[in-house]
One Martini backbone bead per residue (centre of mass of N, CA, C, O) as a GRO file, in nm:
protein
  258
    1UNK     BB    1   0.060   0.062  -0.022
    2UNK     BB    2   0.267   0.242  -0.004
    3UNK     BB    3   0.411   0.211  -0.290
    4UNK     BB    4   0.137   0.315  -0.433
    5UNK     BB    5   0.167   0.640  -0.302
    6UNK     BB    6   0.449   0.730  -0.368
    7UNK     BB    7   0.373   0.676  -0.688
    8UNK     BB    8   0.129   0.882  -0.685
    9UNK     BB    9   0.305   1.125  -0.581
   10UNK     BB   10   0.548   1.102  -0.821
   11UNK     BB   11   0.349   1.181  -1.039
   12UNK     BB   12   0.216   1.450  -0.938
   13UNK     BB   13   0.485   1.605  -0.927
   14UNK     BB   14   0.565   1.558  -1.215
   15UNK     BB   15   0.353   1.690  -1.359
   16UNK     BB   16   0.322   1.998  -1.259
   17UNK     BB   17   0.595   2.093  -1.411
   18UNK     BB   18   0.412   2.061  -1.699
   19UNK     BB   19   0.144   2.264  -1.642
   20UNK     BB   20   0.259   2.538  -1.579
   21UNK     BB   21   0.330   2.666  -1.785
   22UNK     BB   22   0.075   2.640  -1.982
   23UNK     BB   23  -0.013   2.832  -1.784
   24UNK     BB   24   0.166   3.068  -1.818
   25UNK     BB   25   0.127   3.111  -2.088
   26UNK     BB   26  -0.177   3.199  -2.108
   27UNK     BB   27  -0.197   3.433  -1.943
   28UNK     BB   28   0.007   3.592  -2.140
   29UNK     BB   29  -0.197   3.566  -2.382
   30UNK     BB   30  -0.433   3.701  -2.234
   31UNK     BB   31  -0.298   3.972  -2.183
   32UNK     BB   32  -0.207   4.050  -2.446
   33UNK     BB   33  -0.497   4.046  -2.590
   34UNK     BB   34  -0.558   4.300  -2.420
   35UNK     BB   35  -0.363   4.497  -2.436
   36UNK     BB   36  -0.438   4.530  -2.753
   37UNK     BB   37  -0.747   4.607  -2.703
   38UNK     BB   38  -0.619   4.858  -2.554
   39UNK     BB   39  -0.485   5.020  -2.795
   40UNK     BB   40  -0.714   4.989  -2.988
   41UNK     BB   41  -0.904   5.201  -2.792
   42UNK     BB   42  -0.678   5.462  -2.746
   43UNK     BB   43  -0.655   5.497  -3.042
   44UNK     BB   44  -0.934   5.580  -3.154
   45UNK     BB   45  -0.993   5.778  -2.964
   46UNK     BB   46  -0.805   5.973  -3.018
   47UNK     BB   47  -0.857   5.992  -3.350
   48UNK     BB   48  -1.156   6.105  -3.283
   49UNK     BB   49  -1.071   6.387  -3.137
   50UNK     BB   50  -0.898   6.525  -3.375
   51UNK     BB   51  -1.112   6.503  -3.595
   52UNK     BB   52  -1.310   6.673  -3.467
   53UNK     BB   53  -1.132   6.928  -3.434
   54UNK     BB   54  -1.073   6.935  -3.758
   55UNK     BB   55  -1.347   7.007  -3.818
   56UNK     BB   56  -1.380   7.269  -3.636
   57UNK     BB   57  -1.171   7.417  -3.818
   58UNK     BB   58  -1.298   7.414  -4.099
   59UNK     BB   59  -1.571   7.558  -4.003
   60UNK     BB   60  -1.477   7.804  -3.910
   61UNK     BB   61  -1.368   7.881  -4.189
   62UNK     BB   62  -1.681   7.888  -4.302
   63UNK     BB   63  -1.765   8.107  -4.155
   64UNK     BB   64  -1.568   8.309  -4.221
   65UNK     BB   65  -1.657   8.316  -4.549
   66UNK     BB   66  -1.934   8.391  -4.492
   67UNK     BB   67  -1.906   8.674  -4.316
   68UNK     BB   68  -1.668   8.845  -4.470
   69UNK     BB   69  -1.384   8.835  -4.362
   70UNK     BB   70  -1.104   8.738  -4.264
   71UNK     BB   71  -0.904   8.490  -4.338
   72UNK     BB   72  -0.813   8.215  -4.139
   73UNK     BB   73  -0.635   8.043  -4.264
   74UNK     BB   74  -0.393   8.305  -4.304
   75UNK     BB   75  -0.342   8.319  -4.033
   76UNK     BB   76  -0.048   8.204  -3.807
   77UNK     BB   77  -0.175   8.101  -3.609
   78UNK     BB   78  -0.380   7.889  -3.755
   79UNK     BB   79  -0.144   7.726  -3.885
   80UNK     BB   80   0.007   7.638  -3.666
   81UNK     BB   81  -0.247   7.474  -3.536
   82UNK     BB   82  -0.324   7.306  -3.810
   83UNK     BB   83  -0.019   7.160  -3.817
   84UNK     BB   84  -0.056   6.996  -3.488
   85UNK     BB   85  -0.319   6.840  -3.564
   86UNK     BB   86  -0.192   6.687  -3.776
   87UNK     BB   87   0.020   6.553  -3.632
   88UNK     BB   88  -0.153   6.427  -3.448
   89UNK     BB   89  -0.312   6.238  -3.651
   90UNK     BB   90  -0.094   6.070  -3.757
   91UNK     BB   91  -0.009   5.949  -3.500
   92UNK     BB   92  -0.283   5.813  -3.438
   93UNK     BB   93  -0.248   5.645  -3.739
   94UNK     BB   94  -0.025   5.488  -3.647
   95UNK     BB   95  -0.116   5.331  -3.403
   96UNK     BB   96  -0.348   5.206  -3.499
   97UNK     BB   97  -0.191   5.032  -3.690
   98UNK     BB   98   0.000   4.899  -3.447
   99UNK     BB   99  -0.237   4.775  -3.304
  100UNK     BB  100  -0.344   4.595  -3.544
  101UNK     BB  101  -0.106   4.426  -3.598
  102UNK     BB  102  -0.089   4.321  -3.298
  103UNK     BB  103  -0.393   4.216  -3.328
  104UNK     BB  104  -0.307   4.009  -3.578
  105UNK     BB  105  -0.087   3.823  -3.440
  106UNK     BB  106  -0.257   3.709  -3.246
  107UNK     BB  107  -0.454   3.566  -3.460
  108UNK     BB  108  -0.234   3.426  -3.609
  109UNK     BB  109  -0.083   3.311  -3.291
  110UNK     BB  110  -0.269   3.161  -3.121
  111UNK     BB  111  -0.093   2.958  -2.899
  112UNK     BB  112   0.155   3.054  -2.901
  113UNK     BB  113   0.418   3.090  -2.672
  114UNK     BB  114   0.672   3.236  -2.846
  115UNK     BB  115   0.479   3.514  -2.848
  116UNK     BB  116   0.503   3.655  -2.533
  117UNK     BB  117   0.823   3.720  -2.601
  118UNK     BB  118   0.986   3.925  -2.752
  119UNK     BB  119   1.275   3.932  -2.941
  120UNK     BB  120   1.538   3.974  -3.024
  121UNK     BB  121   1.563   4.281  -3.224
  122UNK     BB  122   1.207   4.361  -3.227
  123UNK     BB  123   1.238   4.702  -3.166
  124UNK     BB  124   1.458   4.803  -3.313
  125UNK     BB  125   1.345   4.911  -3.584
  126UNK     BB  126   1.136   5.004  -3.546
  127UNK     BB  127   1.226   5.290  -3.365
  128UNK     BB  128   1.416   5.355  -3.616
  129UNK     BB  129   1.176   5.385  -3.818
  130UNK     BB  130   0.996   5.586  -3.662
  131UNK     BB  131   1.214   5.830  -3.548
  132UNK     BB  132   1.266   5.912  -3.861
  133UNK     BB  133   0.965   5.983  -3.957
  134UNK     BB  134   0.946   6.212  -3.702
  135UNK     BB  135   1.154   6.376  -3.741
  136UNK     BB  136   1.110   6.451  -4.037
  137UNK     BB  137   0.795   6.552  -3.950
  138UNK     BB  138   0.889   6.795  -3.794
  139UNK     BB  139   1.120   6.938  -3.957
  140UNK     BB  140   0.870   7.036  -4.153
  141UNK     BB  141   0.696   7.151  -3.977
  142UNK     BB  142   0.882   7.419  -3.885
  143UNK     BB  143   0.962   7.518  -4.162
  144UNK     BB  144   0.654   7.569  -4.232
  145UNK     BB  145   0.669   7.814  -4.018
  146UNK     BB  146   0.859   7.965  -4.101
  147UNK     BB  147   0.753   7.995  -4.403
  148UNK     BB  148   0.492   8.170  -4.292
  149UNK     BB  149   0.649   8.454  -4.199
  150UNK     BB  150   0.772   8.581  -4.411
  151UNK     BB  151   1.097   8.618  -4.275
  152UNK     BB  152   1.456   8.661  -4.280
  153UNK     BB  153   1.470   8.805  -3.918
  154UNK     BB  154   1.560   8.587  -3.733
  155UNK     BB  155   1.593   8.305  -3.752
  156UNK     BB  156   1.669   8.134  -3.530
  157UNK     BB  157   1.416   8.239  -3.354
  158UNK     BB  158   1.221   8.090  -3.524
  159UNK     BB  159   1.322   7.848  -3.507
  160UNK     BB  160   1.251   7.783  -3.212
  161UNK     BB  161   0.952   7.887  -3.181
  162UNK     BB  162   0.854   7.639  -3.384
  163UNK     BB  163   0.892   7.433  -3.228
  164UNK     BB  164   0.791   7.502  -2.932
  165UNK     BB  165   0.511   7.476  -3.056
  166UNK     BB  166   0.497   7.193  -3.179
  167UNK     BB  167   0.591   7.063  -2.890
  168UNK     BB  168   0.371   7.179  -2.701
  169UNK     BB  169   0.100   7.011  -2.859
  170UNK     BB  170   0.228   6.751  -2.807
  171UNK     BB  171   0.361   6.483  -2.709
  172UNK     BB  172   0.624   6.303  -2.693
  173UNK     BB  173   0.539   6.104  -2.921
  174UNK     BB  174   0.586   6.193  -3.154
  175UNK     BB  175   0.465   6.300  -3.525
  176UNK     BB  176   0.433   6.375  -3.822
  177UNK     BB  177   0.302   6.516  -4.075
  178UNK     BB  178   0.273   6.826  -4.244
  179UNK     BB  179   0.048   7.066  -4.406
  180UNK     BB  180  -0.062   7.368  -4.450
  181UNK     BB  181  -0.394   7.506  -4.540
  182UNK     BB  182  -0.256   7.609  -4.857
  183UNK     BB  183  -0.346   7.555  -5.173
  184UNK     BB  184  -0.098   7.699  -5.246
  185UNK     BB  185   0.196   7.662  -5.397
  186UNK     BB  186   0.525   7.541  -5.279
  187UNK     BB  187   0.850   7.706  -5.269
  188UNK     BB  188   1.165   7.711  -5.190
  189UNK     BB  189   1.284   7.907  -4.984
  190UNK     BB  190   1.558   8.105  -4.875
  191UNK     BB  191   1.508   8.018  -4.554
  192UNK     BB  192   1.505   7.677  -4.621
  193UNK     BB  193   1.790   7.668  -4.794
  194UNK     BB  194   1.940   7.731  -4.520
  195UNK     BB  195   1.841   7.474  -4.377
  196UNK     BB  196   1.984   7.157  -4.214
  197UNK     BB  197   1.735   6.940  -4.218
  198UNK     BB  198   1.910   6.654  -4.228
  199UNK     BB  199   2.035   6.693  -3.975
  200UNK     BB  200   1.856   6.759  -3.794
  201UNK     BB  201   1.676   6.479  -3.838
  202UNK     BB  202   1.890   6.316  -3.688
  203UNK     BB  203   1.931   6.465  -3.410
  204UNK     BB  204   1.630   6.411  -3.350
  205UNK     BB  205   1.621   6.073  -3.419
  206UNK     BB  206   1.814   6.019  -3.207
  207UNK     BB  207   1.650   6.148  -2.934
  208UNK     BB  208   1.407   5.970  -2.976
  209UNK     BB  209   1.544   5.710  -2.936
  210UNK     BB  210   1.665   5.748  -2.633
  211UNK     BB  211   1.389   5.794  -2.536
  212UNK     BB  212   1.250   5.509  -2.591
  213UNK     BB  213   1.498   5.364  -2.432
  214UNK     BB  214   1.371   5.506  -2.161
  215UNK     BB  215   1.056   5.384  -2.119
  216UNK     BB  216   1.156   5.063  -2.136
  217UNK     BB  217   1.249   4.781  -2.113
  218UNK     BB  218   1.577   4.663  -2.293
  219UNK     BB  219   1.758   4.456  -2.472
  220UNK     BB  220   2.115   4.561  -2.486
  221UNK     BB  221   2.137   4.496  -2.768
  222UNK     BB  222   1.930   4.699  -2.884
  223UNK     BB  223   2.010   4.918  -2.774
  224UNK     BB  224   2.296   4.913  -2.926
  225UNK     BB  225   2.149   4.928  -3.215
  226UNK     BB  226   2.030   5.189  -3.195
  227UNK     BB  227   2.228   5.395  -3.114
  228UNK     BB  228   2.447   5.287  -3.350
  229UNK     BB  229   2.215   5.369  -3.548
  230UNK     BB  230   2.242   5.714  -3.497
  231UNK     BB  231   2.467   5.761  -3.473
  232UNK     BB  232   2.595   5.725  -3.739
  233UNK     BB  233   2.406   5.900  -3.905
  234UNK     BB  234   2.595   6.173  -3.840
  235UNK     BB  235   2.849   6.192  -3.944
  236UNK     BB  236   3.117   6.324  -3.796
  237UNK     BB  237   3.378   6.582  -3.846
  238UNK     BB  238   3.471   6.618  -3.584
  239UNK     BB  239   3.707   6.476  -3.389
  240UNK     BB  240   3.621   6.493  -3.120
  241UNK     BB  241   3.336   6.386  -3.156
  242UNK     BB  242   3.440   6.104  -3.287
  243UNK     BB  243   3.562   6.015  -3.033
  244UNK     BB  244   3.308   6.029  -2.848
  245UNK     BB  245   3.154   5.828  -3.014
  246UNK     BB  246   3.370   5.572  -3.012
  247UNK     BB  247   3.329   5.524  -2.732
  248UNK     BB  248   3.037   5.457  -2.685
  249UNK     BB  249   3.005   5.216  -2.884
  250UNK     BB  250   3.197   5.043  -2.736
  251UNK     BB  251   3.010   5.063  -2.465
  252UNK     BB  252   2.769   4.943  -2.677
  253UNK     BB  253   2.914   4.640  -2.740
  254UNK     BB  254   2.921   4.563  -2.484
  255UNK     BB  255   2.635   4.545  -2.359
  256UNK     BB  256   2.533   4.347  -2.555
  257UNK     BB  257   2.707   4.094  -2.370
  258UNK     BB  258   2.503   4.156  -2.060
   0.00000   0.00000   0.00000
């Protein structure tokens, strides 16, 4: 009797470590499947919020030009304001994109484990080219501000006043394209072709790769595959910044293999 008791205890034990895993694999999927579907319905509902507003702007725009008064879309004020809602929509859009991804992934991949916790490398990409797109498109945004100051004048202040403007607009996560509501063609003025918008955006998007990589732990090989390509993107001329940069890169080099 004691021997029966024994063999079916150590049945029991041995069964426990095989069930518990896929117990917590399900818990996993079930967790990911809900914030898959709540990431999807903050991204809407953002979205359904800015689509308002920008509604709200072109009805403006339509009293005031029934009403004949001065043209609401021309003042600077307001166009400055109708590019950070663009901005803003952009945003909006890329998210709601990434939560539909992300709830594609889980139904198309549903009860695989191995999809419970991203792979090494897969954030790394994603950071950098989503980094670089906002980045271009903060700085068209801030360029189109300047141009439509008309002014030749104090142009440094000119260039902080914008960004300062559509950063203040903005959340922290920054996005996308914008284009001032002014139907007629634009063609690159004076002050736009003194501006070294390409390097402006490398090192804005180096700026938000770092700000990213410090929102929330990532595994130290992506850190280091993201900074190490954020600094080459920037390609510096001097001496001592490349000493510096080359300093650093070693140090994220070795990181990765921690």
């Amino acid at each position: 009797m004691q021997t029966r008791i024994g063999s079916a205890e150590t049945a029991g034990y041995q069964q426990t470590p095989y069930s518990q895993p896929t117990t917590l694999a399900q818990i996993q999927a079930k967790e990911a499947d809900v914030q898959a579907l709540a990431e999807l319905t903050r991204a809407l509902d953002k979205k359904e919020a800015i689509v308002l507003e920008l509604r709200q702007m072109n009805n403006d725009v339509l009293e005031t030009q029934k009403d004949g008064g001065s043209s609401l879309k021309d003042s600077e004020p307001f166009k400055k304001q109708y590019a950070a809602v663009l901005i803003q929509l952009n945003e909006a859009n890329e998210q709601v994109s990434s939560a539909l991804y992300c709830l594609r992934q889980r139904n198309t991949y549903q009860g695989n484990t191995s999809l419970a916790w991203p792979g090494p490398g897969s954030h790394a990409k994603e950071i950098i080219d989503s980094s670089r797109t906002k980045a271009r498109a903060m700085v068209d945004a801030a360029v189109q501000a300047i141009s439509s100051l008309k002014s030749r004048e104090h142009t440094v202040e000119k260039i902080e006043e914008a960004i300062d403007y559509v950063n203040d607009q903005l959340p922290s996560d920054v996005s996308s394209t914008t284009v001032a509501p002014d139907p007629k063609p634009t063609t690159p003025s004076d002050v736009e072709s003194h501006i070294p918008s390409e390097l402006i955006s490398k090192c804005v998007a180096t700026l938000l790769m770092i700000q990213k990589c410090t929102e929330r732990q990532f595994p130290p090989s992506d850190v280091a595959q993201i900074l190490d390509s954020a600094v080459t993107s920037l390609q510096p001329r001097s001496p001592q910044t490349l000493l510096f940069i080359l300093k650093y890169r070693s140090a994220w080099g070795s990181s990765g293999t921690r």
